[in-house]
LOBASE-386069 format. One record per residue (C-alpha): residue in three letters; x, z, y. Coordinates in Angstrom, 1 decimal, padded with zeros to 4 digits. Example, Ala and Ser with C-alpha at 12.3 -4.5 7.8 and 13.67 -1.06 7.14 Angstrom:
rest x z y
Ala 012.3 007.8 -004.5
Ser 013.7 007.1 -001.1
END
This chain:
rest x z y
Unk 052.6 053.2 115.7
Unk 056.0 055.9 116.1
Unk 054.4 059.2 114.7
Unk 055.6 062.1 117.6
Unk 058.0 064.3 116.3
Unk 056.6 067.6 115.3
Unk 057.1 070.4 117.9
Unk 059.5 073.5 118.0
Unk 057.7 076.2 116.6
Unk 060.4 079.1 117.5
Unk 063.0 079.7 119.6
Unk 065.8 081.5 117.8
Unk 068.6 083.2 120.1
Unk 071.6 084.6 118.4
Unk 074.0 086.0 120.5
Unk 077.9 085.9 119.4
Unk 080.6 088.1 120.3
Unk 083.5 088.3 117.9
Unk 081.3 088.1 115.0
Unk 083.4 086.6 112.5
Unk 082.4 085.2 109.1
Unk 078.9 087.5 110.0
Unk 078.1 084.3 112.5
Unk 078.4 082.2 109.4
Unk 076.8 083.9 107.2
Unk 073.5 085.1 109.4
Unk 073.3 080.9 110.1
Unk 073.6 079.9 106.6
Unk 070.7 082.1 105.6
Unk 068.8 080.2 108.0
Unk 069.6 076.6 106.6
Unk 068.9 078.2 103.5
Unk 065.4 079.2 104.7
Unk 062.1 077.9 103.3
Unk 061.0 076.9 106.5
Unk 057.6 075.1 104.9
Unk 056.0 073.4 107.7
Unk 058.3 074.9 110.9
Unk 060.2 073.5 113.4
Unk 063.1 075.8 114.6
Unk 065.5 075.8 117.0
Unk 068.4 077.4 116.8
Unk 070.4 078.8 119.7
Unk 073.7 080.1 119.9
Unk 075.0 081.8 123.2
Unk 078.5 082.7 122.5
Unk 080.0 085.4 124.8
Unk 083.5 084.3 125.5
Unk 084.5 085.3 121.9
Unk 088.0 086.1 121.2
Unk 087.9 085.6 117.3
Unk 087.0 082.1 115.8
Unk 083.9 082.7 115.0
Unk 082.3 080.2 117.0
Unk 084.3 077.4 116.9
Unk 084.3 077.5 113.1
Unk 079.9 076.9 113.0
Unk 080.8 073.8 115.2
Unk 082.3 071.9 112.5
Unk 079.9 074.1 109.7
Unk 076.5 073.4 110.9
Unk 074.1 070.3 112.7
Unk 071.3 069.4 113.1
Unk 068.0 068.6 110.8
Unk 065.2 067.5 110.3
Unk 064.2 071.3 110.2
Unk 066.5 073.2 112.7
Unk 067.7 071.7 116.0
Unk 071.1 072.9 116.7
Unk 071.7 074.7 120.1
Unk 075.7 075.8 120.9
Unk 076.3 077.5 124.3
Unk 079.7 078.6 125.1
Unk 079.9 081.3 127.8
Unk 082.9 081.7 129.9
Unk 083.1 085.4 130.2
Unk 081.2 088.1 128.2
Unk 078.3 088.7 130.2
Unk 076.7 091.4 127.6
Unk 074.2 091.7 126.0
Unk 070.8 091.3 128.2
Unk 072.8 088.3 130.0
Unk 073.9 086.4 127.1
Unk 070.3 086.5 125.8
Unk 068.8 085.6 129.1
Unk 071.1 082.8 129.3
Unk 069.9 081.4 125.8
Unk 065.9 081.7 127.1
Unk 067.2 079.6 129.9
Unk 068.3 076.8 127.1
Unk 065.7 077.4 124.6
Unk 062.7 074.8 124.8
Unk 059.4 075.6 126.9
Unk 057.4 074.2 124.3
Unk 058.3 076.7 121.3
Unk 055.2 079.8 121.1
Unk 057.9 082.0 120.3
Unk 061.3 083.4 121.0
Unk 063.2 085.4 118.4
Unk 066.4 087.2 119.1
Unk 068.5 087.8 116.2
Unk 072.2 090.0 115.8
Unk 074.9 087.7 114.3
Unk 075.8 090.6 111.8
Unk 072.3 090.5 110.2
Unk 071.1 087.3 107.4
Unk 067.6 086.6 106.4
Unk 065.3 086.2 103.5
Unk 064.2 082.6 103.0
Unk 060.4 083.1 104.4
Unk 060.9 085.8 106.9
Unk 060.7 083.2 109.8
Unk 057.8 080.6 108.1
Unk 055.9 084.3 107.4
Unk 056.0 085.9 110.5
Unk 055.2 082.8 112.8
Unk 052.3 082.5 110.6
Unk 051.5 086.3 110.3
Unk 051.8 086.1 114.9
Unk 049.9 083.0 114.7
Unk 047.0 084.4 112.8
Unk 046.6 087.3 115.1
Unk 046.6 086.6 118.3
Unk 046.5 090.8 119.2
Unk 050.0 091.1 118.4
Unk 052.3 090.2 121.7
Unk 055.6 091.2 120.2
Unk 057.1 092.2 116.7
Unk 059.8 093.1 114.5
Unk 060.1 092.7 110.6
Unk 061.5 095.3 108.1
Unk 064.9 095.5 109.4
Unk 067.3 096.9 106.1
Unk 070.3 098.4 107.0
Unk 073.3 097.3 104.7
Unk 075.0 100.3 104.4
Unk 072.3 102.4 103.2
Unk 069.9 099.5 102.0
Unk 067.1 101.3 103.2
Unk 064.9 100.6 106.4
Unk 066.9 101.1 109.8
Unk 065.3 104.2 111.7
Unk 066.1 102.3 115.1
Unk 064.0 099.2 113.9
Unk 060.6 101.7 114.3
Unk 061.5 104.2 117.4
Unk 059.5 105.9 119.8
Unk 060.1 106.1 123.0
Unk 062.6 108.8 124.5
Unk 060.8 111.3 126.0
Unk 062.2 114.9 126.7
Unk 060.3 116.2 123.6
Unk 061.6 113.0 121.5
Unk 064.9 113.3 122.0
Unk 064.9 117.4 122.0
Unk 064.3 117.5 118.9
Unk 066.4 114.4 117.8
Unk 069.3 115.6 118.9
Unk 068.8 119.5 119.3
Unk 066.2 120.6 116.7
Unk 068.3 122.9 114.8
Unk 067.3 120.6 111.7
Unk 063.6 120.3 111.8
Unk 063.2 117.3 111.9
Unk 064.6 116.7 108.3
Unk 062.7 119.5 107.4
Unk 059.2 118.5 108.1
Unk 059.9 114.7 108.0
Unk 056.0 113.9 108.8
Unk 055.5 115.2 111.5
Unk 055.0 113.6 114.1
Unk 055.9 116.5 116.6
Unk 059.4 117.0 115.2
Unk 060.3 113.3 114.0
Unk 058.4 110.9 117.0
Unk 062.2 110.1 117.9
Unk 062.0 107.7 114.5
Unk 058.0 107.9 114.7
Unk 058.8 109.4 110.6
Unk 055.1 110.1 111.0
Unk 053.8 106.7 109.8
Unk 053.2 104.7 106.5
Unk 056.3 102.0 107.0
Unk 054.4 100.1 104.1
Unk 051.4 098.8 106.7
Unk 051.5 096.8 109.8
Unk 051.3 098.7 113.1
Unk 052.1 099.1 116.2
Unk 055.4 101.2 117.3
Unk 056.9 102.3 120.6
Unk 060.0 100.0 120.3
Unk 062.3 098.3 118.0
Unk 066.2 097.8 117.3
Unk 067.7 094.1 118.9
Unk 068.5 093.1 115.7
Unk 065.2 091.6 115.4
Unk 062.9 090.7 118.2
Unk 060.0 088.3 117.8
Unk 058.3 087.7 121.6
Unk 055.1 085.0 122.4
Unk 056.9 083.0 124.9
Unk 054.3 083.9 127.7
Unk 054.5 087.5 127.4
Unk 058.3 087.1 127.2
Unk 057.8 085.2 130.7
Unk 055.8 087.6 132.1
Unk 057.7 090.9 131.7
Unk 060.8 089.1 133.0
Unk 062.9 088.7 129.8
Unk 066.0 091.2 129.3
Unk 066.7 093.5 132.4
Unk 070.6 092.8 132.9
Unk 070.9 096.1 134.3
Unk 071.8 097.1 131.1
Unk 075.4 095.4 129.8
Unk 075.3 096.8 125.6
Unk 072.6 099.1 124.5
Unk 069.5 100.3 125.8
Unk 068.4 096.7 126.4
Unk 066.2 096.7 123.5
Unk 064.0 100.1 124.4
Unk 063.8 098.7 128.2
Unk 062.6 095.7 126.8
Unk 059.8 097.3 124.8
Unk 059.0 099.9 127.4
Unk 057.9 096.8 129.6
Unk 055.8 095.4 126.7
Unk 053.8 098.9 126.7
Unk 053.8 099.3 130.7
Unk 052.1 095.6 131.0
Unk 050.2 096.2 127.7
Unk 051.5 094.3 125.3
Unk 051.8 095.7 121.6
Unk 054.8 095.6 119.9
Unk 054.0 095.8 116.3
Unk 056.3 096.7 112.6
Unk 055.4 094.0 110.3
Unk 057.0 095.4 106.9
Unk 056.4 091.8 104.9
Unk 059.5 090.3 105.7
Unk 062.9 091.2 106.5
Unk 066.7 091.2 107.2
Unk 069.4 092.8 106.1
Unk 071.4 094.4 109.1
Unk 075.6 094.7 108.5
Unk 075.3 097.1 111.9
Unk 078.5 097.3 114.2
Unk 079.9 094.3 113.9
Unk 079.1 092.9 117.6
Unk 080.0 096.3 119.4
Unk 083.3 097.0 117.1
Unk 082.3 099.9 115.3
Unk 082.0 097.8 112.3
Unk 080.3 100.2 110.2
Unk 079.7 098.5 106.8
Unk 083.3 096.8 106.4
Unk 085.9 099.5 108.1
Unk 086.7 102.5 110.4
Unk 086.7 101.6 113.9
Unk 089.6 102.4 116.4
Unk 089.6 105.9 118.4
Unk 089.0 103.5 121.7
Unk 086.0 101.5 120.2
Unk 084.6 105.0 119.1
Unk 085.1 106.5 122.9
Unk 084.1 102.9 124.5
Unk 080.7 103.3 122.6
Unk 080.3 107.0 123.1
Unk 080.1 106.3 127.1
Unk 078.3 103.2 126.8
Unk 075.3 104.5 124.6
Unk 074.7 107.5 127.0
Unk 075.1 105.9 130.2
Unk 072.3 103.0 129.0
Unk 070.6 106.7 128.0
Unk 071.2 107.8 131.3
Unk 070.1 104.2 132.7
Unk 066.7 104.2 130.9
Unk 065.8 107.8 132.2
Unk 066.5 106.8 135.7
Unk 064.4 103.7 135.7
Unk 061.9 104.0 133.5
Unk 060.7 107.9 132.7
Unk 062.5 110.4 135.4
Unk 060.2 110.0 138.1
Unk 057.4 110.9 135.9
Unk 058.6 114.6 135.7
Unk 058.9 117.7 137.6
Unk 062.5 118.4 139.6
Unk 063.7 121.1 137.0
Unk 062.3 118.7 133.8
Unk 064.4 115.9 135.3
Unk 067.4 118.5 135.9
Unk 067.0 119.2 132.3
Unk 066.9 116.1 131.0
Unk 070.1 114.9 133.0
Unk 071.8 117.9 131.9
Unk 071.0 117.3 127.9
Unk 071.8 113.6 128.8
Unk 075.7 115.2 130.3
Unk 075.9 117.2 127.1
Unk 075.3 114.7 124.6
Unk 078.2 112.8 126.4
Unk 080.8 115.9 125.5
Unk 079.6 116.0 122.1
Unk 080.0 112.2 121.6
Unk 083.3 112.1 123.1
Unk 084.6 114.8 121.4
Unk 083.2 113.6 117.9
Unk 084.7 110.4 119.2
Unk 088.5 111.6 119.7
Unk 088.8 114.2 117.0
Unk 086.2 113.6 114.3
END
């Protein structure tokens, strides 16, 4: 009797835009992965690319026995919600889980065997993200364990006349980063950087996926605000990781070299107005007239700052 072939255990989305020898490398460490008992699939949604980035993994990877290759070639760049959405669409229904990885990140060989069984083992956990470590520094990426942006939040983030580095515990001047909490234990944060994202494929399903409202940035905290508005909990599962090589997709390039005036302007505007995006869909209606007035107003301000560090600093 022909033994049925094992199902897809995980759906993993990486998303390419110009990513260079980064494609390669995040890919290898996943063929170099001690998968144990998994089935993965492997998707890559490339976003009309300019580099040759993802025509070099065509004749660099395959299929195994392990991984099931997935290449999807995009004729424009559709950004970053879009692209993703577009490699759900591919991905197979039968995989429990979706994770969306960056191209610029690589990771350890039982981060993706350890967290499918960590998820599978408790069945509270709806979303989650590992310990994301941020090349440049080699220390944990603050944006990989946020809370959410409220006007308090994001006061003191960006105006609190240094506080916040000050009294790094607390969770009044620091619940921007939520610096509050032991980053050693398992549990439950507000949102999560892109670079990792780990979703049960129903829950995925039922909020919708990625809101293509948003074209780069902002994607990420939408998508965990509407795991906390239907309930879900999004935890920070420290036992595994990646290593994050941040900028590469959005051209700042931040590990490897200085990015051009333009880039620097281009993602000055683009980080505010998905600011500005977030505000007007998800929080602004919960505040008074001269609350919201404020908080547009900081929002307009942050842009001047931005551009100006942009185009002279």
């Amino acid at each position: 009797m022909t033994k049925s072939p094992k199902k897809i255990d995980a759906s993993i989305i990486i998303l390419n835009y110009n990513a260079g020898q980064y494609l390669s490398d995040c890919l290898q460490s996943f063929y170099d992965s001690d998968l144990k008992d998994k089935i993965i699939e492997l998707i890559v949604v490339d976003n009309a690319s300019t580099d040759n980035s993802f025509n070099k993994i065509k004749t660099e990877f395959s299929s195994t026995d392990k991984i099931k290759l997935v290449l999807l070639p995009l004729e424009k760049n559709l950004g970053f919600s879009a692209g993703n959405n577009q490699g759900v669409k591919v991905s197979s229904a039968e995989s429990r889980y979706v994770i969306f990885i960056n191209p610029d990140t690589t990771i350890k060989p039982d981060t993706i065997s350890g967290m499918i069984d960590y998820l599978d083992q408790d069945q509270q956990i709806s979303a989650a993200t590992c310990f994301v470590r941020l090349a440049l520094t080699d220390k944990l990426q603050p944006e990989s364990h946020r809370g959410f942006p409220t006007p308090l939040n994001t006061f003191w983030h960006f105006f609190g006349f240094g506080l916040p580095r000050i009294f790094p515990k607390s969770q009044f001047f620091n619940g921007y980063f939520m610096g509050h909490l032991d980053y050693t234990k398992p549990q439950i944060i507000d949102c999560c950087v892109g670079a990792f994202l780990m979703v049960r494929r129903e829950v995925g399903q039922k909020i919708g996926w990625w809101n293509e409202d948003y074209f780069m940035y902002g994607e990420d905290l939408d998508f965990c605000f509407q795991l906390r508005k239907n309930n879900y909990h999004l935890y920070f599962v420290p036992f595994w990781e990646i290593t994050h090589y941040q900028g590469i997709s959005s051209g700042i390039k931040k590990t490897k070299s200085s990015a051009s005036r333009e880039t620097k302007i281009r993602s000055a505007l683009a980080t505010t107005n998905a600011m500005k995006t977030f505000y007007q869909k998800n929080l602004l209606n919960n505040y008074s007239l001269p609350l919201q007035w404020i908080v547009m107003l900081g929002i307009n301000i942050l842009v001047i700052i931005r551009l100006f560090k942009a185009k002279y600093l």
